[in-house]
N, C-alpha and C positions, 0 to 999 in steps of 0.2 A: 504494500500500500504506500502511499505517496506519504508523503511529512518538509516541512521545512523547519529550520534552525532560526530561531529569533533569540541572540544572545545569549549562546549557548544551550538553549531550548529545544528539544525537539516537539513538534507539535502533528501529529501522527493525524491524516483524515485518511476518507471514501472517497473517490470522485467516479462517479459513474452518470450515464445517460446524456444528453443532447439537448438544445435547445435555443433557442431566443434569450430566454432566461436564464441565471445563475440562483440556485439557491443553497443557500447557507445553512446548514443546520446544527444550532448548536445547546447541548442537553442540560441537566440539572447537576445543581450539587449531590453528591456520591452516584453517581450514574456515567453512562458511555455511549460513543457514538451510537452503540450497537442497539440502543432505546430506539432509534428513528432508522431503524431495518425496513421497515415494515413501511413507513413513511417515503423511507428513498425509495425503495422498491416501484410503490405506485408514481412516484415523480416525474423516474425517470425515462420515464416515454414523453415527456413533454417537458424535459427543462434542463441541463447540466445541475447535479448535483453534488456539492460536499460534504458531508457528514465528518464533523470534526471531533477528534477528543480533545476538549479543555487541558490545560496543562494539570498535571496533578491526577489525572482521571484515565482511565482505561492503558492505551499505549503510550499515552503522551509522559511517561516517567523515565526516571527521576527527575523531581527538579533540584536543580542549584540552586534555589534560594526560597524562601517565601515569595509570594504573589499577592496578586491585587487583577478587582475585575478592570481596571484599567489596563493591564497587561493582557488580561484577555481580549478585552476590544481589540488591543494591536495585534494580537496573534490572528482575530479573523482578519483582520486586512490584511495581513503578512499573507496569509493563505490564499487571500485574493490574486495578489502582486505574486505569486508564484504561479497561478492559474493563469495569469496575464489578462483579468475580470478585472474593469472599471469600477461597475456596479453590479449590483447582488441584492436580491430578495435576504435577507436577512429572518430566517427565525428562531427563537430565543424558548425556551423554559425557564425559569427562575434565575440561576447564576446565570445560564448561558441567555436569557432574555435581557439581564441587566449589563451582561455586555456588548448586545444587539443596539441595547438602545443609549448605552452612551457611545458608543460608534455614530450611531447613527445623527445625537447630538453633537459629538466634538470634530465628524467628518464627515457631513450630510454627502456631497457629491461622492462619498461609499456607497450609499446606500438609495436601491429602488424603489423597498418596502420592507414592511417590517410585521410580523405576526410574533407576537410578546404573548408568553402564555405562564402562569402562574407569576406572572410580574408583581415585585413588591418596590412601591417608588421609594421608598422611605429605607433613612440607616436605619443600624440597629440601634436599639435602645439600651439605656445604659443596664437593665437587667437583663437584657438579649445576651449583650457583651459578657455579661457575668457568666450566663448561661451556654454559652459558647466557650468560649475560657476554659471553662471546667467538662466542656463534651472532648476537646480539642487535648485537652488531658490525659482524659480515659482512653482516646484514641491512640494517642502517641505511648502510653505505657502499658494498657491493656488490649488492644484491639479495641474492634467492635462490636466481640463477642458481647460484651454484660450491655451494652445499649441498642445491640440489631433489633428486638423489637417493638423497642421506641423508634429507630431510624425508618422501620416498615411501616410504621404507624403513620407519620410524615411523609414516606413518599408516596405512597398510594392508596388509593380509598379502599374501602371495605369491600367491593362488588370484586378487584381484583385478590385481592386477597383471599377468595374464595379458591382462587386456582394455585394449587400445591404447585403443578410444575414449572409457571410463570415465575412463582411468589421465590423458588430455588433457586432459579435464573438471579433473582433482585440479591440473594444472599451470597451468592458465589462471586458476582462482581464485585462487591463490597467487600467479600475476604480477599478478594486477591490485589485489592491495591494496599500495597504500601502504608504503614501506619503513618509513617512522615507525612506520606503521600495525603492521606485522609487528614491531619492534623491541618496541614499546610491549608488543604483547600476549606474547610472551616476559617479556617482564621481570615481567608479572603474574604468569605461570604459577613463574616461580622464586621470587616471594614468596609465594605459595600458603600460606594460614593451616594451617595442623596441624588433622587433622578427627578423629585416633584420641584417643580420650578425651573427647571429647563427644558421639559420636554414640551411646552409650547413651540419650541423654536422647530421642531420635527416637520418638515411638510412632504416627506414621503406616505404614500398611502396605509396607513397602520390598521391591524385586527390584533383586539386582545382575545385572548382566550382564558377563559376560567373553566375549569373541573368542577362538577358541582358538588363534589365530594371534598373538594381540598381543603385539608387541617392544617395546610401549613401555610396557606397563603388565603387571608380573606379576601371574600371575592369586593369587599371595598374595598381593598387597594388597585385591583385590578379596574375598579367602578373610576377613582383618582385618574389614571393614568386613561383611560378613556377619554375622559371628560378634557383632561386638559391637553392629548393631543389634538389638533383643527383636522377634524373629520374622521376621526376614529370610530372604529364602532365594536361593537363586543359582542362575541358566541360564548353560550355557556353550554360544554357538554355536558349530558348525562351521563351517569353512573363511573365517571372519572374524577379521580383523585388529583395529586398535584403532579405526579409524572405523566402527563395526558399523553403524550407522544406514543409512551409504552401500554398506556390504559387501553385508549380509544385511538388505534393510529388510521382506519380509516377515516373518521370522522375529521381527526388535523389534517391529514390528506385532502380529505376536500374543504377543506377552509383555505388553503394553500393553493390548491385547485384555482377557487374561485376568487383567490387574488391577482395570480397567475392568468386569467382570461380579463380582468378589469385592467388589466397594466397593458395585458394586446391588440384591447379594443380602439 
C-alpha cells in the first residue's frame, strides 16, 4: 500500500478507484483505515479514493513524537500533494473529522467538500483533560485490557454490539496498536484545537453526520457545527453509534454518494 513521510512520519493509506472526484477518508480515534472498507469499496466506481491511517493508528506507527490534530490536517494534505490532488472531498469521523475540518478552515482551496461525522466543535474541558490524562495512563502502563469495555461502549452503539464477530474485529484492532501508540493519540484528541468560531469561514459544501446512537458525541455538537457552517445541512442515521463508517457504511456511502452528484451537477 502506498504511504508518504511527513517529518519523519510514515503515514500508510488505500488508494483505489477512479474518478472526477478525490475523496479522503479519514477515521476515528482508536480505529483504522480499514473502518471505511466497506465505504471505499462502494466509492470506488465513481471517484479516486484514499483511505488513510491517522498517524498513531493502524499502519501509520510508530511515531517519533506526540501529535496534534493539527499535524493531522497536514498529513491529509501531504497525502494529497503525493497523489498530485489539488482538491479532495474530504470526510472526517470525530479525530479524523476535526482534522477535515481544520484543513478545510486553515486551507480552504484543499478542500471541495466536507462530510464531518460524529464532529465535536469544542476543546476539551478541563475535567475531559483530567479524564483523559488518567485513560492515557492506563493505556501507556496497562493496555487496554481493564478499559476495552468502556472504549466499546464509546465507539459504537448498542445495535452493533449485538454482533460478536464485528464487535472482535473492534477489539483486535485496539490490541494491536501500540500502547505509546494509543496513549499518544488520546493525548491528541484532548488537545483538540477549538473549531466553533471558525468554521463560519468554511464555504465548501458541508454534511454533518450524526449516529443516532452516539454516546460519545452529542448530537448538539454536531447541531453547532451545522448551524454555523453557511449551508450545511445534517443526516442523522439510525441505529448507529459514533463509528458510523463501520456501523452503517452503506448508509455514509450514500450521503457521500449524494455529495458527490451535487458537486457534478
Amino acid at each position: 500500500m502506498p504511504s508518504v513521510m511527513r517529518d519523519g512520519q510514515a503515514v500508510v493509506y488505500d488508494a483505489l478507484g477512479s474518478g472526477r472526484e478525490t475523496v479522503v477518508l479519514a477515521h476515528n480515534l482508536m480505529a483504522q483505515r480499514g473502518t471505511f472498507a466497506t465505504v471505499a469499496g462502494v466509492l470506488a466506481g465513481r471517484a479516486r479514493v484514499l483511505a488513510i491511517d491517522l498517524r498513531g493508528h493502524g499502519e501509520s506507527v510508530p511515531t517519533r513524537r506526540g501529535f496534534t490534530v493539527e499535524d493531522l490536517a497536514d498529513d491529509l494534505a501531504a497525502v494529497l500533494d503525493a497523489e498530485g490532488v489539488a482538491r479532495a472531498v474530504l470526510v472526517g469521523t470525530s479525530l479524523g473529522a476535526s482534522a477535515a475540518a481544520w484543513l478545510a478552515v486553515t486551507r480552504p482551496e484543499r478542500v471541495r467538500g466536507l462530510v464531518l461525522m460524529s464532529v465535536t466543535p469544542y476543546p476539551a474541558t478541563a475535567i475531559d483533560r483530567l479524564r483523559f490524562a488518567a485513560l492515557a495512563t492506563v493505556l501507556r502502563t496497562l493496555g487496554p485490557g481493564p478499559v476495552l469495555p468502556a472504549i466499546e461502549g464509546q465507539l459504537v452503539g448498542p445495535e452493533q454490539r449485538k454482533r460478536a464477530a464485528e464487535m472482535e474485529a473492534v477489539r483486535r484492532w485496539i490490541r494491536a496498536t501500540p500502547r505509546r501508540e494509543l496513549m499518544r493519540s488520546v493525548q491528541a484528541w484532548a488537545r483538540r484545537p477549538a473549531l466553533a468560531g471558525r468554521l463560519r469561514t468554511i464555504a465548501a459544501p458541508t454534511v454533518v453526520v450524526a449516529g443516532a446512537e452516539d454516546r460519545a458525541c452529542p448530537r448538539r455538537f454536531m447541531a453547532a457545527v451545522m448551524a454555523e457552517i453557511p449551508g450545511a445541512t445534517m443526516e442523522v442515521i439510525p441505529g448507529a453509534g459514533h463509528s458510523v463508517q463501520f456501523e452503517r457504511p452503506a448508509a455514509v456511502a450514500a450521503v457521500i454518494g449524494a455529495l458527490l452528484e451535487r458537486l457534478d451537477a
